[in-house]
N, C-alpha and C positions, 0 to 999 in steps of 0.2 A: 504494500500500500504506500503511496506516496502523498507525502503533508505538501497541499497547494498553498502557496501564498497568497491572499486575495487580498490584501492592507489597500490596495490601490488599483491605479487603470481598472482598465476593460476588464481582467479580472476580476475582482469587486462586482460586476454587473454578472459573469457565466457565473462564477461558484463550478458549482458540478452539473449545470446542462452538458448532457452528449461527453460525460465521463462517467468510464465507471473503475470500482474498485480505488478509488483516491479517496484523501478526505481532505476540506479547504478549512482553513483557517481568517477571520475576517477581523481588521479592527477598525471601528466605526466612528474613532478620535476621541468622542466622549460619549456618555453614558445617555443613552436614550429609548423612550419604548421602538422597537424594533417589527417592522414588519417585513416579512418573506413570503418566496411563493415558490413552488416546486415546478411552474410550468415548464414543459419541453422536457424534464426528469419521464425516465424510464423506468424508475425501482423507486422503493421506499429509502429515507434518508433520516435518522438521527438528527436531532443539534440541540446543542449545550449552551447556552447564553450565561453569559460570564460578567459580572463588572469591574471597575477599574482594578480589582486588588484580585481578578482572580478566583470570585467567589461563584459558583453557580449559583443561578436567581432564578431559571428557569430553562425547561427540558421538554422535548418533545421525540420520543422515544420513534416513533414511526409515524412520519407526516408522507401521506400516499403522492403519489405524482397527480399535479393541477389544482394543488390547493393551495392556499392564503392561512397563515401564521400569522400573529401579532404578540408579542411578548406584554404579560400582565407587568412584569418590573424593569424596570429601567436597563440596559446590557451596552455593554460597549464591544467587548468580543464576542463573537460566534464563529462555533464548532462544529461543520455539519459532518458524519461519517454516513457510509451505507448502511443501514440495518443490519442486513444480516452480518456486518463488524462486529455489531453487539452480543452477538449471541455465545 
């Protein structure tokens, strides 16, 4: 598996559309409610939302492909892996 950088560029915007087997890595500069979407994903996907220091705030174990995320607390990183990673 390989850790994507996504901090920036066009990055930032694919994440893991039209990837599989990776997992991306995102920082969002500062801490804010965070919304995602899975469209153009082909599998189920994990993510971890994280705040400044690091702390998990909020998870979403398997978000299906063509859906809309929004995070209840605040996150500045996000974590997304494939599902079946988790298991």
């Amino acid at each position: 598996m390989k850790l994507l950088d996504c901090r920036g560029g066009f990055l930032r915007y694919i994440g893991l559309m039209f990837r599989r087997n990776d997992a991306a890595i995102f920082d969002f500069d500062k801490e804010k409610n965070l919304k995602i979407h899975t469209y153009f994903m082909r599998y189920d996907i994990g993510c971890y939302f994280y705040d400044e220091n690091w702390k998990v705030v909020d998870k979403k174990v398997a978000l299906k492909p063509w859906q809309v995320y929004q995070t209840f607390e605040k996150a500045r990183y996000l974590l997304e892996v494939p599902s079946q990673s988790l298991n």
